[in-house]
C-alpha positions in Angstrom: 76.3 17.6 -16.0 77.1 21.4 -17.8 78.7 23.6 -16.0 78.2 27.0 -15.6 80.6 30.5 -14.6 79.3 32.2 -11.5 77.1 34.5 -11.2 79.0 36.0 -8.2 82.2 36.3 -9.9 83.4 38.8 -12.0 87.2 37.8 -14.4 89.4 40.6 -16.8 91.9 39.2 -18.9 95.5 39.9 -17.7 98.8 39.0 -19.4 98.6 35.5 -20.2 95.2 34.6 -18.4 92.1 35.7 -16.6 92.0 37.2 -13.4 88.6 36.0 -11.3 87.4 38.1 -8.1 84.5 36.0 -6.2 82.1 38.5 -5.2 81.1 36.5 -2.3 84.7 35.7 -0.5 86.2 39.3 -2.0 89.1 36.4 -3.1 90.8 36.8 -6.5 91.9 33.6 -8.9 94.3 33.5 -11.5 94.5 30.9 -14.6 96.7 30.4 -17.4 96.2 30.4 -21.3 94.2 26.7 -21.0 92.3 27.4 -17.6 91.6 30.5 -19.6 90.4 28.7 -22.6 87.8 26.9 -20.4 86.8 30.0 -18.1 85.6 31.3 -21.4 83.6 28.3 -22.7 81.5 28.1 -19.3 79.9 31.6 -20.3 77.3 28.9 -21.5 76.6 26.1 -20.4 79.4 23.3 -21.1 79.8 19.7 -19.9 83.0 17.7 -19.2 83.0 16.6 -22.9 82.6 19.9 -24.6 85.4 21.2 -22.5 87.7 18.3 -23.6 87.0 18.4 -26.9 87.8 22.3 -27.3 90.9 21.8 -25.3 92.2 18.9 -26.9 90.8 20.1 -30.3 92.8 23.7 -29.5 95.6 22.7 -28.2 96.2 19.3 -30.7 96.0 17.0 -27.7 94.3 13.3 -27.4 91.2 14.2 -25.0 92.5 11.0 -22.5 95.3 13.4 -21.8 93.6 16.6 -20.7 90.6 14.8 -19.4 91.7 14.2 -15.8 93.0 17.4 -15.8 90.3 19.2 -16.7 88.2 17.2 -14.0 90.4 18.6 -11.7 90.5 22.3 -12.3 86.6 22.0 -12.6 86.1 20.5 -9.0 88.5 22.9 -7.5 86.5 25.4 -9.0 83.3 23.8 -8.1 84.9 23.9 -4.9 85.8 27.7 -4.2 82.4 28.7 -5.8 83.8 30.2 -8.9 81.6 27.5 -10.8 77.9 26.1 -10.6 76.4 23.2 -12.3 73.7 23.7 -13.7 
């Protein structure tokens, strides 16, 4: 399964992170410096894997510690639309 940034949402950069606005809902998002890192990556297509790899890989962390984590902040996005799979 890749995953895949909205087409229906629209993200600046801001201090430390990314700001998202969801077309659709007119709702903004906020992530940090690794939510951030992963927004980018989706520009393209990118599975679970890729994603822990350049996180872990970035951010000198074993993947089995970022992995769940990552799971999560991709469902939620699933979630609120800001994602698609593809």
């Amino acid at each position: 399964m890749t995953y895949l940034v909205s087409p229906d949402c629209v993200s600046c950069a801001v201090e430390d992170g990314v700001a998202i606005l969801d077309l659709k809902s007119n709702t903004y998002f906020s992530l940090d410096e690794v939510g951030t890192s992963i927004w980018d990556r989706m520009v393209n297509p990118a599975s679970l894997d890729d994603l822990t790899n350049a996180v872990a890989s970035e951010y000198d962390v074993a993947p089995e510690e970022c992995r769940g984590d990552i799971k999560d902040l991709l469902d939620d996005m699933l979630k609120n639309g800001l994602i698609q799979v593809v």
